[in-house]
C-alpha positions, 0 to 999 in steps of 0.5 A: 248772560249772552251765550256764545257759540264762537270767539274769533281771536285775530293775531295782527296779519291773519285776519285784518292787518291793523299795525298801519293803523295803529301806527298812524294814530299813534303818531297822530297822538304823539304830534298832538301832544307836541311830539312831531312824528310820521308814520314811517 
């Protein structure tokens, strides 16, 4: 078992802003799947 001395938790904005991101493979997906969409 790995034993740790910290665990960094990031709530969206504070450390990385990763929504943008999401954001765009999600709509990547969703085209994918025949559902045209853009990141707005």
């Amino acid at each position: 078992m790995i034993d740790f001395d910290a665990i960094i938790f990031d709530f969206d904005g504070v450390l990385i802003e990763s929504e943008f991101e999401g954001n765009r493979h999600l709509a990547e997906l969703l085209t994918t799947l025949g559902y045209p969409t853009s990141v707005a």
